[in-house]
N, C-alpha and C positions, 0 to 999 in steps of 0.2 A: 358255646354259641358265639358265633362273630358278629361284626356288624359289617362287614363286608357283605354287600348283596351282590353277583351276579348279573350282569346285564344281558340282559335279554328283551325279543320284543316282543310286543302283546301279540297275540295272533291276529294276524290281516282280516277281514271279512272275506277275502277270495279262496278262503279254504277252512274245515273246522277245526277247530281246536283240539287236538289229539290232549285226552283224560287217562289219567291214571288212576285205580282204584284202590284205595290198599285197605282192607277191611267187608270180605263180602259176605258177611253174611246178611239174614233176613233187612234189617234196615238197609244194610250197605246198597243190595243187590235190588231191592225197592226203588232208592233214590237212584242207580245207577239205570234200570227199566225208567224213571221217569226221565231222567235225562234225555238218553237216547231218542226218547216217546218224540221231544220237541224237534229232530234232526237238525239241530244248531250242534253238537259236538259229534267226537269221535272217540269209542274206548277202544285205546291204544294199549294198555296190561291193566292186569289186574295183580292182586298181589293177598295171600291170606294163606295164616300156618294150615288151614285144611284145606287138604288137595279137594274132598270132596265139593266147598264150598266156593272154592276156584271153580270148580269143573261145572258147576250150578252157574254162575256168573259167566262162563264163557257161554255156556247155552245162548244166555240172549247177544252176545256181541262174539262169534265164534272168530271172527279176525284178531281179534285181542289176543295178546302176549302173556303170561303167565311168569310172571317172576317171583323170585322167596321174598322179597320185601322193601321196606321204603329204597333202600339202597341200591335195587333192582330199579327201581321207578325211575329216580333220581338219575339212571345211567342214561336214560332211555330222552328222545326228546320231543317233552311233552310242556304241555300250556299250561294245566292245573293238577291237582290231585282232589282226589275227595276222599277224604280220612272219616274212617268209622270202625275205630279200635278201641278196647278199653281208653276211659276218662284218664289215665293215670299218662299215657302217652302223648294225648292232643296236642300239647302246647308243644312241646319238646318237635315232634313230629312237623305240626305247622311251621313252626318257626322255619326248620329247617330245608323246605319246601321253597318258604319266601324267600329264603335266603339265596335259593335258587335258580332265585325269579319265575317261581309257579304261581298261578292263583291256586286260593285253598276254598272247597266247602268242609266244613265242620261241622259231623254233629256233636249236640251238646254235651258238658259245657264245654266252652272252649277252654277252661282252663279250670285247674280244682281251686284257685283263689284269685282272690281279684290280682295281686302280682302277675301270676302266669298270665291270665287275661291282658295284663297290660303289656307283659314281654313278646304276647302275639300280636298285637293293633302297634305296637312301635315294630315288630318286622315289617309288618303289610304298608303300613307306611312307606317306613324308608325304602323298600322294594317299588313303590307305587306298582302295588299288585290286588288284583280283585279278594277280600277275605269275606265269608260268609258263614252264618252258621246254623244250623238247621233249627231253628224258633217254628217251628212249623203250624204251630195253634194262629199264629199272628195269619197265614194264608188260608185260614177258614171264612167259607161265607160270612156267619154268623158273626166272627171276630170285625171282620169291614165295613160289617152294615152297623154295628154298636161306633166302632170309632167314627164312621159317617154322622153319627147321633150326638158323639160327643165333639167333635169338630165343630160343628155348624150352631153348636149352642143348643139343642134340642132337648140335654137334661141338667139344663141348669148347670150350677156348680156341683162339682160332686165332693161328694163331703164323708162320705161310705164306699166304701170296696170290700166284697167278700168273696174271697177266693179257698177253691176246694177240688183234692185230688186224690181220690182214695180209688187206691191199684190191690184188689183182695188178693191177687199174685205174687205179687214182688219177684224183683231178678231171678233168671235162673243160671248165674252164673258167679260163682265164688267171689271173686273181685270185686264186685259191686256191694259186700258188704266187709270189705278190709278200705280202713278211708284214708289209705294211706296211699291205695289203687284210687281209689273213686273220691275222694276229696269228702265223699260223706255218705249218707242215708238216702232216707226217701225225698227228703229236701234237694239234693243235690239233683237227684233220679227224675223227681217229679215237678216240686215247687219252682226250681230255675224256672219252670214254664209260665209259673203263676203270678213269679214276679217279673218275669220279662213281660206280659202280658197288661199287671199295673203300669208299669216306666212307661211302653212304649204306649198303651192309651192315655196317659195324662204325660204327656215328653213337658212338659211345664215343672210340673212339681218333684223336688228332693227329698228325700226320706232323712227326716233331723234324729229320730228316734228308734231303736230297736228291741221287742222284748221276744224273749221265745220259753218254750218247755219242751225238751226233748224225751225219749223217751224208746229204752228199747224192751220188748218182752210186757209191757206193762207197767215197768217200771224204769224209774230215771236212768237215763245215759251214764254207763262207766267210760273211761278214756281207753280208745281202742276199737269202741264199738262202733257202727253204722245204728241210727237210729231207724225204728221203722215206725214210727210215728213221731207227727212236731205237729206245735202250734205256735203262730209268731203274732205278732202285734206289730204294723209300724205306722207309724206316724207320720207325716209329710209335710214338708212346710206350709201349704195351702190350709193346713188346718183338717183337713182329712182323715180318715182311720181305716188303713188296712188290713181287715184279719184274715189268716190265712192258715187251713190246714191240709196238711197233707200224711199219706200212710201207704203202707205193703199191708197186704192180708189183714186188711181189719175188715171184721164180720159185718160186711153193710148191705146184706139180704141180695148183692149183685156185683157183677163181675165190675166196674167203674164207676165213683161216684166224680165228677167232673164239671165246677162250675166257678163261675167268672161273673160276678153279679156287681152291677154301678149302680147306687144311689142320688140323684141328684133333689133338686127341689120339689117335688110333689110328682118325680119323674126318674123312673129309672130302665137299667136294662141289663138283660141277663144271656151268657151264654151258657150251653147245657147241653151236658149226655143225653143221649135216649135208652131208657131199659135199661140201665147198664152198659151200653156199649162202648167202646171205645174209641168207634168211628163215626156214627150219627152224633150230628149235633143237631140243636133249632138251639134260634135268639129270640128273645121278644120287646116289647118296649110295655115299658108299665106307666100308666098314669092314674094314680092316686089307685084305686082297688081294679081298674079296668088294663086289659093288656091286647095286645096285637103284636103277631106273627111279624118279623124281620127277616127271617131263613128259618127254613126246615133242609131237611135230607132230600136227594141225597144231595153230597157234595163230595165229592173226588180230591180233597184235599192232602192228603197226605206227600205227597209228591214237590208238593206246587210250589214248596222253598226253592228243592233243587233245582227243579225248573227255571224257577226265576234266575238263578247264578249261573246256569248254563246259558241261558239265552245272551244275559250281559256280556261273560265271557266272551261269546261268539261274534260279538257288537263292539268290542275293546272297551268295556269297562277295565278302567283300573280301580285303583284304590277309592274306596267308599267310606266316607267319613262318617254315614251310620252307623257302619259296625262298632263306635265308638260306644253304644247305649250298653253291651256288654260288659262294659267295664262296671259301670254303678248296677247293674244286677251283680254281680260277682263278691262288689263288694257288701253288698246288703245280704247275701249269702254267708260270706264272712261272719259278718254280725250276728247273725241267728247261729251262728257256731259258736258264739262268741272267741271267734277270731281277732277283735278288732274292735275299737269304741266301744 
Protein backbone atom coordinates (compact mmCIF):
# COMPACT_ATOMS: atom_id res chain seq x y z
CA UNK A 1 0.00 0.00 0.00
CA UNK A 2 1.36 3.53 -0.80
CA UNK A 3 0.67 6.57 0.50
CA UNK A 4 0.45 8.34 -2.70
CA UNK A 5 -3.30 9.24 -3.25
CA UNK A 6 -4.51 10.18 -6.63
CA UNK A 7 -6.01 13.52 -7.19
CA UNK A 8 -9.08 13.69 -8.15
CA UNK A 9 -12.25 15.73 -7.64
CA UNK A 10 -15.36 15.08 -5.56
CA UNK A 11 -18.20 15.04 -7.89
CA UNK A 12 -20.01 18.45 -8.77
CA UNK A 13 -23.68 18.43 -7.69
CA UNK A 14 -24.52 19.14 -11.56
CA UNK A 15 -24.32 15.42 -12.21
CA UNK A 16 -24.42 12.13 -10.02
CA UNK A 17 -21.97 10.31 -8.79
CA UNK A 18 -21.20 7.26 -10.92
CA UNK A 19 -20.94 3.84 -7.97
CA UNK A 20 -19.07 1.03 -8.33
CA UNK A 21 -20.29 -2.05 -6.73
CA UNK A 22 -18.05 -4.86 -5.97
CA UNK A 23 -19.75 -7.46 -4.01
CA UNK A 24 -23.62 -8.04 -4.90
CA UNK A 25 -24.89 -10.21 -3.21
CA UNK A 26 -28.05 -10.24 -0.89
CA UNK A 27 -26.60 -7.33 1.38
CA UNK A 28 -24.67 -5.87 -1.48
CA UNK A 29 -27.66 -5.57 -3.85
CA UNK A 30 -29.95 -4.27 -0.77
CA UNK A 31 -27.83 -1.39 -0.15
CA UNK A 32 -27.06 -0.89 -3.71
CA UNK A 33 -31.61 -0.87 -4.37
CA UNK A 34 -31.31 1.68 -1.45
CA UNK A 35 -29.03 3.81 -2.97
CA UNK A 36 -30.32 4.06 -6.26
CA UNK A 37 -34.09 4.46 -4.20
CA UNK A 38 -32.59 8.08 -3.18
CA UNK A 39 -31.74 9.19 -7.13
CA UNK A 40 -28.63 11.21 -5.82
CA UNK A 41 -26.18 8.55 -7.50
CA UNK A 42 -25.55 6.51 -10.39
CA UNK A 43 -24.42 2.48 -10.68
CA UNK A 44 -21.89 2.65 -13.20
CA UNK A 45 -20.50 -1.48 -12.69
CA UNK A 46 -20.84 -3.78 -10.80
CA UNK A 47 -18.38 -6.42 -10.06
CA UNK A 48 -19.00 -10.21 -8.20
CA UNK A 49 -17.15 -13.93 -8.86
CA UNK A 50 -21.07 -15.05 -9.61
CA UNK A 51 -22.22 -14.07 -12.83
CA UNK A 52 -25.48 -15.06 -11.55
CA UNK A 53 -25.41 -12.39 -8.76
CA UNK A 54 -24.14 -9.82 -11.29
CA UNK A 55 -26.86 -10.59 -13.49
CA UNK A 56 -29.54 -10.12 -10.21
CA UNK A 57 -27.78 -6.67 -9.60
CA UNK A 58 -27.94 -5.56 -12.97
CA UNK A 59 -31.71 -6.10 -12.94
CA UNK A 60 -32.12 -3.11 -10.84
CA UNK A 61 -29.52 -0.80 -12.59
CA UNK A 62 -29.43 -2.56 -16.33
CA UNK A 63 -27.07 0.47 -17.66
CA UNK A 64 -24.45 -0.72 -15.36
CA UNK A 65 -21.24 -2.40 -16.52
CA UNK A 66 -20.20 -5.68 -15.24
CA UNK A 67 -16.62 -6.11 -14.63
CA UNK A 68 -14.35 -9.37 -12.87
CA UNK A 69 -13.31 -7.20 -10.10
CA UNK A 70 -11.96 -4.26 -7.98
CA UNK A 71 -9.34 -3.81 -10.74
CA UNK A 72 -12.26 -3.64 -13.22
CA UNK A 73 -13.72 -0.82 -11.10
CA UNK A 74 -10.69 0.92 -10.42
CA UNK A 75 -10.20 1.24 -14.44
CA UNK A 76 -13.53 2.72 -14.81
CA UNK A 77 -14.36 6.45 -13.78
CA UNK A 78 -16.05 6.47 -10.91
CA UNK A 79 -16.81 8.60 -7.45
CA UNK A 80 -17.02 5.75 -4.90
CA UNK A 81 -17.31 2.13 -4.42
CA UNK A 82 -19.37 0.25 -2.11
CA UNK A 83 -17.56 -2.89 -1.02
CA UNK A 84 -19.54 -5.90 0.45
CA UNK A 85 -17.05 -8.91 0.31
CA UNK A 86 -15.83 -11.28 2.80
CA UNK A 87 -14.38 -9.21 6.17
CA UNK A 88 -10.81 -10.72 5.32
CA UNK A 89 -10.71 -8.18 2.03
CA UNK A 90 -12.26 -4.79 3.48
CA UNK A 91 -9.47 -3.00 4.59
CA UNK A 92 -6.97 -4.08 1.83
CA UNK A 93 -9.78 -3.19 -0.78
CA UNK A 94 -10.85 0.15 0.90
CA UNK A 95 -7.61 1.49 1.19
CA UNK A 96 -7.06 0.91 -2.21
CA UNK A 97 -10.19 2.73 -3.51
CA UNK A 98 -8.98 5.88 -1.25
CA UNK A 99 -6.09 5.70 -2.72
CA UNK A 100 -7.65 6.39 -5.79
CA UNK A 101 -9.55 9.01 -4.66
CA UNK A 102 -12.92 7.08 -4.47
CA UNK A 103 -15.21 7.41 -1.64
CA UNK A 104 -15.79 4.07 0.20
CA UNK A 105 -19.18 2.44 1.91
CA UNK A 106 -18.30 -0.33 3.93
CA UNK A 107 -19.86 -2.98 5.37
CA UNK A 108 -18.89 -4.26 8.46
CA UNK A 109 -16.09 -4.37 9.97
CA UNK A 110 -14.16 -2.30 8.27
CA UNK A 111 -11.23 -3.98 9.37
CA UNK A 112 -10.61 -7.46 11.29
CA UNK A 113 -8.55 -5.32 13.99
CA UNK A 114 -8.31 -2.14 15.30
CA UNK A 115 -4.63 -1.69 12.96
CA UNK A 116 -6.52 -2.47 9.75
CA UNK A 117 -9.26 0.03 11.02
CA UNK A 118 -6.72 2.57 11.39
CA UNK A 119 -4.76 1.90 8.11
CA UNK A 120 -8.39 2.59 6.49
CA UNK A 121 -9.38 6.25 8.37
CA UNK A 122 -5.52 7.24 7.70
CA UNK A 123 -6.31 6.62 3.73
CA UNK A 124 -9.73 8.33 3.86
CA UNK A 125 -8.02 11.06 5.52
CA UNK A 126 -5.24 11.71 3.46
CA UNK A 127 -7.43 11.23 0.29
CA UNK A 128 -9.91 13.67 2.01
CA UNK A 129 -12.55 11.20 0.69
CA UNK A 130 -16.14 10.41 1.96
CA UNK A 131 -15.42 6.80 4.17
CA UNK A 132 -18.51 5.16 5.65
CA UNK A 133 -19.50 2.08 7.00
CA UNK A 134 -22.59 0.22 7.28
CA UNK A 135 -23.50 0.52 11.45
CA UNK A 136 -26.90 0.22 10.20
CA UNK A 137 -28.68 -0.50 13.80
CA UNK A 138 -27.39 3.32 14.70
CA UNK A 139 -30.35 4.34 11.58
CA UNK A 140 -33.10 2.68 13.34
CA UNK A 141 -36.07 4.63 14.67
CA UNK A 142 -35.87 3.08 18.06
CA UNK A 143 -31.93 3.62 18.15
CA UNK A 144 -32.69 7.86 17.59
CA UNK A 145 -35.37 8.19 19.89
CA UNK A 146 -33.17 6.29 22.83
CA UNK A 147 -29.98 8.63 22.03
CA UNK A 148 -32.76 11.73 21.90
CA UNK A 149 -33.29 10.30 25.73
CA UNK A 150 -29.94 10.25 26.37
CA UNK A 151 -28.85 13.47 24.80
CA UNK A 152 -31.14 15.74 26.43
CA UNK A 153 -30.44 14.21 30.09
CA UNK A 154 -33.79 12.26 30.22
CA UNK A 155 -32.04 8.97 31.86
CA UNK A 156 -30.00 10.27 34.08
CA UNK A 157 -26.58 9.09 34.13
CA UNK A 158 -26.30 5.76 32.81
CA UNK A 159 -24.37 3.66 34.87
CA UNK A 160 -25.75 -0.16 33.10
CA UNK A 161 -25.64 -1.08 29.46
CA UNK A 162 -26.99 -4.53 28.47
CA UNK A 163 -26.49 -5.59 25.13
CA UNK A 164 -27.69 -8.87 23.26
CA UNK A 165 -27.45 -10.70 19.89
CA UNK A 166 -28.43 -14.11 19.58
CA UNK A 167 -28.56 -15.15 15.40
CA UNK A 168 -30.10 -19.27 16.01
CA UNK A 169 -28.40 -19.22 12.24
CA UNK A 170 -25.26 -18.39 12.01
CA UNK A 171 -23.30 -17.69 8.50
CA UNK A 172 -23.77 -19.53 5.71
CA UNK A 173 -20.72 -19.21 4.37
CA UNK A 174 -17.35 -20.97 5.11
CA UNK A 175 -15.08 -17.92 5.71
CA UNK A 176 -17.04 -16.41 8.33
CA UNK A 177 -15.85 -19.18 10.53
CA UNK A 178 -11.88 -19.38 9.54
CA UNK A 179 -10.83 -16.00 11.68
CA UNK A 180 -8.05 -15.50 9.74
CA UNK A 181 -11.02 -14.56 6.84
CA UNK A 182 -13.24 -12.96 9.22
CA UNK A 183 -11.10 -11.62 12.08
CA UNK A 184 -13.35 -13.75 14.31
CA UNK A 185 -16.86 -15.40 15.53
CA UNK A 186 -20.01 -14.26 16.32
CA UNK A 187 -18.40 -11.18 17.96
CA UNK A 188 -16.94 -9.93 15.01
CA UNK A 189 -20.28 -11.14 12.97
CA UNK A 190 -22.80 -9.69 15.40
CA UNK A 191 -21.27 -7.79 18.67
CA UNK A 192 -19.22 -4.98 16.42
CA UNK A 193 -23.07 -3.97 16.33
CA UNK A 194 -23.48 -4.06 20.01
CA UNK A 195 -20.52 -2.19 20.62
CA UNK A 196 -20.69 0.31 18.22
CA UNK A 197 -24.02 0.91 19.48
CA UNK A 198 -22.56 1.49 23.33
CA UNK A 199 -19.58 4.12 21.97
CA UNK A 200 -21.67 5.86 19.62
CA UNK A 201 -24.69 6.32 22.39
CA UNK A 202 -22.44 7.54 25.26
CA UNK A 203 -19.57 9.17 22.53
CA UNK A 204 -18.36 10.59 26.21
CA UNK A 205 -17.24 7.65 27.84
CA UNK A 206 -13.87 5.09 27.30
CA UNK A 207 -13.88 1.59 27.88
CA UNK A 208 -10.59 1.28 30.74
CA UNK A 209 -11.43 -2.46 31.30
CA UNK A 210 -12.14 -5.64 29.27
CA UNK A 211 -13.14 -9.26 30.41
CA UNK A 212 -14.63 -11.78 28.03
CA UNK A 213 -15.43 -15.96 27.89
CA UNK A 214 -15.40 -17.26 24.52
CA UNK A 215 -16.54 -20.34 23.51
CA UNK A 216 -16.96 -22.68 20.66
CA UNK A 217 -19.36 -26.02 20.52
CA UNK A 218 -20.08 -25.50 24.29
CA UNK A 219 -16.99 -25.38 25.19
CA UNK A 220 -13.95 -23.00 25.55
CA UNK A 221 -12.25 -21.62 22.36
CA UNK A 222 -9.25 -23.49 20.86
CA UNK A 223 -6.82 -21.11 18.62
CA UNK A 224 -8.03 -21.49 15.01
CA UNK A 225 -11.48 -21.39 15.82
CA UNK A 226 -14.48 -18.85 15.30
CA UNK A 227 -16.39 -18.79 18.46
CA UNK A 228 -20.02 -19.10 18.23
CA UNK A 229 -20.87 -17.94 21.44
CA UNK A 230 -19.11 -14.75 23.91
CA UNK A 231 -19.76 -12.98 26.74
CA UNK A 232 -17.74 -9.74 27.55
CA UNK A 233 -17.74 -7.46 30.56
CA UNK A 234 -16.53 -3.75 29.99
CA UNK A 235 -16.11 -1.24 32.10
CA UNK A 236 -16.02 2.56 31.13
CA UNK A 237 -14.49 5.23 32.69
CA UNK A 238 -17.80 6.92 33.74
CA UNK A 239 -17.99 4.24 36.10
CA UNK A 240 -20.50 2.27 33.97
CA UNK A 241 -20.94 -1.61 33.17
CA UNK A 242 -21.30 -2.94 29.97
CA UNK A 243 -22.50 -6.49 29.55
CA UNK A 244 -22.73 -7.91 26.44
CA UNK A 245 -23.64 -11.24 24.82
CA UNK A 246 -23.71 -12.49 21.71
CA UNK A 247 -24.19 -16.17 19.75
CA UNK A 248 -24.89 -18.37 16.19
CA UNK A 249 -27.50 -21.04 16.77
CA UNK A 250 -27.98 -20.94 20.32
CA UNK A 251 -31.55 -22.55 21.10
CA UNK A 252 -33.49 -19.35 22.15
CA UNK A 253 -37.03 -20.75 21.35
CA UNK A 254 -36.69 -17.87 18.03
CA UNK A 255 -35.10 -16.99 15.14
CA UNK A 256 -33.33 -13.43 16.97
CA UNK A 257 -32.74 -12.41 20.18
CA UNK A 258 -31.71 -8.65 19.93
CA UNK A 259 -31.49 -5.88 22.52
CA UNK A 260 -29.74 -2.79 23.58
CA UNK A 261 -31.08 -1.89 26.95
CA UNK A 262 -29.61 1.75 29.06
CA UNK A 263 -29.98 2.03 32.74
CA UNK A 264 -29.82 5.29 34.11
CA UNK A 265 -31.22 6.75 37.61
CA UNK A 266 -34.71 5.35 38.27
CA UNK A 267 -34.84 5.63 34.38
CA UNK A 268 -33.97 3.72 31.53
CA UNK A 269 -34.45 2.52 27.90
CA UNK A 270 -34.48 -0.39 25.78
CA UNK A 271 -34.20 -1.27 22.10
CA UNK A 272 -35.71 -4.76 20.87
CA UNK A 273 -36.60 -7.37 18.38
CA UNK A 274 -40.09 -8.40 18.00
CA UNK A 275 -41.01 -12.28 17.82
CA UNK A 276 -37.79 -13.07 16.89
CA UNK A 277 -37.42 -10.99 14.10
CA UNK A 278 -34.73 -9.68 12.64
CA UNK A 279 -36.25 -6.56 11.18
CA UNK A 280 -39.05 -5.15 13.71
CA UNK A 281 -37.81 -3.51 16.35
CA UNK A 282 -39.96 -1.13 19.32
CA UNK A 283 -38.04 1.10 22.03
CA UNK A 284 -39.35 2.09 25.16
CA UNK A 285 -38.53 4.33 28.04
CA UNK A 286 -38.83 2.83 31.52
CA UNK A 287 -39.45 4.67 34.66
CA UNK A 288 -38.99 2.99 37.69
CA UNK A 289 -41.65 -0.24 36.99
CA UNK A 290 -43.77 1.99 34.41
CA UNK A 291 -42.85 2.10 30.68
CA UNK A 292 -44.00 3.94 27.43
CA UNK A 293 -43.59 3.24 23.77
CA UNK A 294 -40.68 5.34 21.89
CA UNK A 295 -40.92 3.45 18.34
CA UNK A 296 -42.68 0.47 17.16
CA UNK A 297 -42.63 -1.15 13.54
CA UNK A 298 -42.64 -0.70 10.99
CA UNK A 299 -39.53 1.02 10.14
CA UNK A 300 -37.73 0.67 6.84
CA UNK A 301 -34.34 0.85 8.22
CA UNK A 302 -32.33 -1.28 6.79
CA UNK A 303 -31.11 0.59 3.90
CA UNK A 304 -30.91 4.01 5.55
CA UNK A 305 -26.92 3.84 6.27
CA UNK A 306 -26.32 3.52 2.57
CA UNK A 307 -28.55 6.11 2.03
CA UNK A 308 -27.26 8.42 3.99
CA UNK A 309 -23.50 8.04 2.28
CA UNK A 310 -25.01 8.30 -1.14
CA UNK A 311 -26.77 11.45 -0.50
CA UNK A 312 -23.43 13.12 1.16
CA UNK A 313 -21.62 11.85 -1.62
CA UNK A 314 -23.87 13.41 -4.07
CA UNK A 315 -23.53 16.83 -1.93
CA UNK A 316 -19.41 16.65 -1.92
CA UNK A 317 -19.05 15.31 1.43
CA UNK A 318 -15.53 14.63 1.77
CA UNK A 319 -13.67 13.16 4.57
CA UNK A 320 -15.87 12.55 7.92
CA UNK A 321 -14.06 12.70 10.88
CA UNK A 322 -16.83 10.46 12.62
CA UNK A 323 -15.79 7.59 10.98
CA UNK A 324 -12.98 7.98 13.52
CA UNK A 325 -15.56 6.14 16.35
CA UNK A 326 -14.43 2.82 14.40
CA UNK A 327 -11.46 2.77 15.50
CA UNK A 328 -12.10 2.31 19.50
CA UNK A 329 -14.93 -0.29 18.50
CA UNK A 330 -12.23 -2.30 16.67
CA UNK A 331 -10.19 -1.96 19.34
CA UNK A 332 -12.35 -3.11 22.25
CA UNK A 333 -12.98 -6.03 19.78
CA UNK A 334 -9.36 -6.65 19.92
CA UNK A 335 -9.58 -6.97 23.74
CA UNK A 336 -12.47 -9.49 23.85
CA UNK A 337 -10.06 -11.63 21.66
CA UNK A 338 -7.65 -10.84 23.68
CA UNK A 339 -5.75 -9.26 21.06
CA UNK A 340 -4.45 -6.48 23.22
CA UNK A 341 -4.46 -4.99 26.99
Amino acid sequence: MTDAVLERPVSATSRKPRIGFLGVGWIGRHRMEAMLATGAVEAAAVADPSDDMAGDALKLAPAAEQVADLDGLLALDLDGVVIATPSALHAEQSIRALERGLAVFCQKPLGRSEAEVRAVIDAARRADRLLAVDLSYRFTEGVQRIRDEIRSGGLGRIHAVDLVFHNAYGPDKPWFYDPALSGGGCVMDLGVHLVDLALWLLPEAKVVDVSSVLQSGGRPLSPGEAEDYAVATLTLDTGAVVRLACSWRLPAGQEAVISAAFYGEGRGAEFRNVGGSFYDFVAERFDGTTRRSLSEPPDAWGGRAAADWARRLATGSRYDPGVESTVAVAGVLDRIYGRQG
